[in-house]
C-alpha positions as CSV (number, residue, x, y, z in Angstrom):
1,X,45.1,94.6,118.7
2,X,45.6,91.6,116.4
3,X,42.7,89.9,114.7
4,X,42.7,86.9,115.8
5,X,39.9,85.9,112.9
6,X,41.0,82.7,110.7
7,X,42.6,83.3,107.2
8,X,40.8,82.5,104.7
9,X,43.2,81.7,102.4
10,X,46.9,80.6,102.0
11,X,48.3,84.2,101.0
12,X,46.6,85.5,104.3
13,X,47.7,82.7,106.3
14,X,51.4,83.1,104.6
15,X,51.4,86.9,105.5
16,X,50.2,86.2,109.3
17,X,53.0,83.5,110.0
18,X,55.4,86.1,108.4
19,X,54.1,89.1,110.3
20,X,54.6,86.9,113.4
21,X,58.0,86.2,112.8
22,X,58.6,89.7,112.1
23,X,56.9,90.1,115.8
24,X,59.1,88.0,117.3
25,X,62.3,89.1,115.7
26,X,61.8,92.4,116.7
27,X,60.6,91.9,120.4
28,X,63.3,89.3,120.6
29,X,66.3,90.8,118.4
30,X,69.1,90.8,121.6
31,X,68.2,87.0,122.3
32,X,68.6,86.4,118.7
33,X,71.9,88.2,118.7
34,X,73.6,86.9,121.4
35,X,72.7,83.5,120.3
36,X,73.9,84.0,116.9
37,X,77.2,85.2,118.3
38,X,77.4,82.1,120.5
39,X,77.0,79.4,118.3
40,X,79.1,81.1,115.1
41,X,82.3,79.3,115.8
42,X,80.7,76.3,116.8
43,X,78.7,76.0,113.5
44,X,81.7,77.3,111.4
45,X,84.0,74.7,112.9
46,X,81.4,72.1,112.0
47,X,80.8,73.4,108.6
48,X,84.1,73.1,107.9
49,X,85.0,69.3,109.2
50,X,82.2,68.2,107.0
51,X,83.7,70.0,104.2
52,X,86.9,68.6,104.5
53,X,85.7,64.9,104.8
54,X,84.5,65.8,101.0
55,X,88.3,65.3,100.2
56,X,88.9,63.0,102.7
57,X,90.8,65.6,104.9
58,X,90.8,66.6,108.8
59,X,91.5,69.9,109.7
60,X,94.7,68.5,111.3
61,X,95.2,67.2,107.3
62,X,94.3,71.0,106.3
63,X,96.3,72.6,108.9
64,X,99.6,70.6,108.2
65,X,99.2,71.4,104.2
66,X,98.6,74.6,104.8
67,X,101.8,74.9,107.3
68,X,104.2,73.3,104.3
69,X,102.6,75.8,101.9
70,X,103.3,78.8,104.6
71,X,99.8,79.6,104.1
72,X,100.4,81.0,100.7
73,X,98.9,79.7,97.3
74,X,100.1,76.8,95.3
75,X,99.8,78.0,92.1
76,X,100.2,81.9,92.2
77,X,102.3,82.1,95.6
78,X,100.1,84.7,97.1
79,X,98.1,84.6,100.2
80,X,94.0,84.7,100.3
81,X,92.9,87.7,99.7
82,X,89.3,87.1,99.1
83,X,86.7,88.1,102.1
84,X,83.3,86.4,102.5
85,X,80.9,88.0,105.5
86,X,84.2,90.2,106.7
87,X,86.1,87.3,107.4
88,X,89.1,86.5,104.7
89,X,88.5,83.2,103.3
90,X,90.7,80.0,103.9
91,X,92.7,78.6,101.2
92,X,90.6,75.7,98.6
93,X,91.4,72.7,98.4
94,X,92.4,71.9,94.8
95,X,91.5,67.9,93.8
96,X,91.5,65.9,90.5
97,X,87.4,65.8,89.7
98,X,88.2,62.4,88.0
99,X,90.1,60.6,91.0
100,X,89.3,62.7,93.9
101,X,92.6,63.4,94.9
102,X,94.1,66.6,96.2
103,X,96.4,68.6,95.2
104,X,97.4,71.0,96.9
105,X,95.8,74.8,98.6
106,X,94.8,77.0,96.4
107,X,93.9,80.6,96.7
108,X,89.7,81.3,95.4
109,X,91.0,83.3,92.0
110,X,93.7,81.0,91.1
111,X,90.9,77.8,92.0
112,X,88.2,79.3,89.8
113,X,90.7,79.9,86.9
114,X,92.1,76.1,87.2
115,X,88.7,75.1,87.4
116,X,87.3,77.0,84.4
117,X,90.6,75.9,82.4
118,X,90.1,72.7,83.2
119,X,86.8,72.2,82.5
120,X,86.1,73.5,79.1
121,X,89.1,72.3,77.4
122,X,87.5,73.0,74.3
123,X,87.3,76.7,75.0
124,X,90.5,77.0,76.4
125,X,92.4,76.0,73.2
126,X,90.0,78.9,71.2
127,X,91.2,81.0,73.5
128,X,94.7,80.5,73.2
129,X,94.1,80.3,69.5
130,X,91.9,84.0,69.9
131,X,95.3,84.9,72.1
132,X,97.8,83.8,69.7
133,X,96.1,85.8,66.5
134,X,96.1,89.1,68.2
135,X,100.2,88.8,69.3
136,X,99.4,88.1,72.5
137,X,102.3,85.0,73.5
138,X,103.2,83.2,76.6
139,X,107.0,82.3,76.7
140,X,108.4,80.8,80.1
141,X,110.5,83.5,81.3
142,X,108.2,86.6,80.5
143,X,104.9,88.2,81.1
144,X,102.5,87.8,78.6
145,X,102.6,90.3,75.4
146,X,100.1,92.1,73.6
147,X,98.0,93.1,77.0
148,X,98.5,96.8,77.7
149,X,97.2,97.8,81.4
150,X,97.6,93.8,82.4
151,X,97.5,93.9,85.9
152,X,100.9,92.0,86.4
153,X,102.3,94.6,84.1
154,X,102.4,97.1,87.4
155,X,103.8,94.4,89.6
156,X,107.1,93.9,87.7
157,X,107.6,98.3,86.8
């Protein structure tokens, strides 16, 4: 039997409302399911316009970039291989943080790296400073040198 006595104070009154839920959840947890499961897509789909009008893009806008890029990324030509919740993620929308314009779709890796470049142009140039005192060069037609076991090392064997 629950008591139904009042709480005295807020921690008790916290811990009743949270053993109700807990109640509820687990009395309730196929209602709660098959709701979840209904309104996924619809929340996902509305998720995503209101991300999109961030960059001033429909999904139509999305869609039709995405079709001229064949789905793959901008930058490393590769498609989306990141997975959030089991579901791969789409392609990012890459946009100049100064003008808002975009770009183009980028893949989540490639995005981050831009974006970490880009930001901390100060670090970037000690970096390719650390880089260039340890051998390690970037010429235009070859990998980078000086990296043993870099991953695109196994991709060109």
């Amino acid at each position: 039997m629950i008591s139904r006595t009042p709480a005295k104070t807020d921690e008790e009154r916290r811990e009743r409302k949270a053993a109700a839920g807990r109640r509820y959840r687990e009395t309730h947890a196929e209602h709660i399911r098959a709701y979840r499961e209904t309104h996924r897509a619809e929340a996902s789909a509305s998720g995503r316009r209101h991300n999109l009008k961030r960059f001033g893009l429909t999904v139509e806008d999305y869609d039709r970039i995405h079709a001229a890029q064949a789905g793959l990324c901008a930058c490393c030509g590769k498609p989306e291989t990141s997975v959030v919740k089991g579901t791969r993620s789409r392609l990012r929308v890459d946009h100049n943080h100064a003008t808002g314009a975009v770009r183009e779709l980028l893949c989540n890796d490639c995005n981050l790296r831009i974006g970490r470049l880009l930001e901390d142009k100060e670090w970037t140039m000690h970096a390719l400073d650390y880089l260039a005192r340890h051998g390690v060069t970037l010429k235009n037609d070859e990998a980078p040198k000086g990296i043993e076991g870099h991953k695109g090392d196994e991709e060109q064997k």
